[in-house]
DOLUMPA-79590 format. One record per residue (C-alpha): residue in three letters; z, y, x. Coordinates in Angstrom, 2 decimals, always signed. Each point is the difference from the previous one (the first is absolute). Layout:
{rec "ALA" {Z Y X}},
...
//
This chain:
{rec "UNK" {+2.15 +69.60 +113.81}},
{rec "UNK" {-0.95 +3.46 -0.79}},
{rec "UNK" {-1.46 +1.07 -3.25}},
{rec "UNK" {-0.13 +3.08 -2.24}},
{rec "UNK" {+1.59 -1.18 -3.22}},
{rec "UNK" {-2.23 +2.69 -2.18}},
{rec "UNK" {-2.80 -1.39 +0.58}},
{rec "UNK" {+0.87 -3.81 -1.37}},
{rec "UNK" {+0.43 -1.29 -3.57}},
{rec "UNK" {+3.76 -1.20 -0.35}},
{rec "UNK" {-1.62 -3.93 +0.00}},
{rec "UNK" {-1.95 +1.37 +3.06}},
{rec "UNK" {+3.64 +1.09 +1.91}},
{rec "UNK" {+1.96 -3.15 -1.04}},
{rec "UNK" {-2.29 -2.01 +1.36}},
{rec "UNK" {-0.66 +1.82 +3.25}},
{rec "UNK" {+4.14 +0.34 +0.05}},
{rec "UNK" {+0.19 -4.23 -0.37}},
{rec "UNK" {-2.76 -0.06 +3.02}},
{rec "UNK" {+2.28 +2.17 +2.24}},
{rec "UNK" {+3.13 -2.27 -0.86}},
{rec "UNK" {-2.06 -3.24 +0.60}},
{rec "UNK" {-1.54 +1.27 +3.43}},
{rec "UNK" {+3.77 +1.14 +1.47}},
{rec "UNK" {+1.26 -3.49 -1.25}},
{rec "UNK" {-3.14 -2.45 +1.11}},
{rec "UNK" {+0.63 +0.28 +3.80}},
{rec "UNK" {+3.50 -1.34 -0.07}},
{rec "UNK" {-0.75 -2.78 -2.64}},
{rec "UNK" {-2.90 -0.73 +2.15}},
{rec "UNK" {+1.76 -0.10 +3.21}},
{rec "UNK" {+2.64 -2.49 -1.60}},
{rec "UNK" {-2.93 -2.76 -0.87}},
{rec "UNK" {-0.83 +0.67 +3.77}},
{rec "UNK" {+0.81 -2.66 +2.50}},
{rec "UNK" {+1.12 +1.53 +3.42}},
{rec "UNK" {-3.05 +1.04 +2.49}},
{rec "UNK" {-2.22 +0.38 -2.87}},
{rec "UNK" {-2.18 +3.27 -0.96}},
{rec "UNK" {-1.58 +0.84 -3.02}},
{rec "UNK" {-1.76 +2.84 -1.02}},
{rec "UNK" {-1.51 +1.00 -3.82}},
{rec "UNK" {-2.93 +2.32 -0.91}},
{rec "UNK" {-0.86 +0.84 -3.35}},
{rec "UNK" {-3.23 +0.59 -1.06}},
{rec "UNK" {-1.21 +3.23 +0.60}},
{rec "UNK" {+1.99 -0.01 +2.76}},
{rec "UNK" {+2.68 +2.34 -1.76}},
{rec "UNK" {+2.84 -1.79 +0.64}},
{rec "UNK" {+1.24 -2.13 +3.53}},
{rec "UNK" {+3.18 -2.17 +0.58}},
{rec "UNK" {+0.32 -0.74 +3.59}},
{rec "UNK" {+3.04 -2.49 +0.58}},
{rec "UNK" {+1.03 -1.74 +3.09}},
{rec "UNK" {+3.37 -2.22 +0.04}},
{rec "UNK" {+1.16 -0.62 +3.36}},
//
């Protein structure tokens, strides 16, 4: 995720900086609870955000 730190409140950047984590760790945790075969994709509203995940 790229953002221009300036223009965010420090509450504003922490949270946006816990997003980023969460969205680099979700596919893997995701693919775990996966059985084999399987896809799953997630959209967020406002279609900001998509997870496509497909465990062979």
């Amino acid at each position: 995720m790229i953002t221009q730190p300036e223009t965010f409140s420090e509450q504003e950047q922490e949270n946006i900086n816990r997003m980023d984590i969460a969205l680099q760790t979700v596919p893997d945790i995701l693919e775990n609870l996966m059985t084999p075969d399987t896809q799953m994709t997630i959209v967020l509203r406002q279609r900001r955000s998509r997870v496509d995940l497909t465990k062979a």
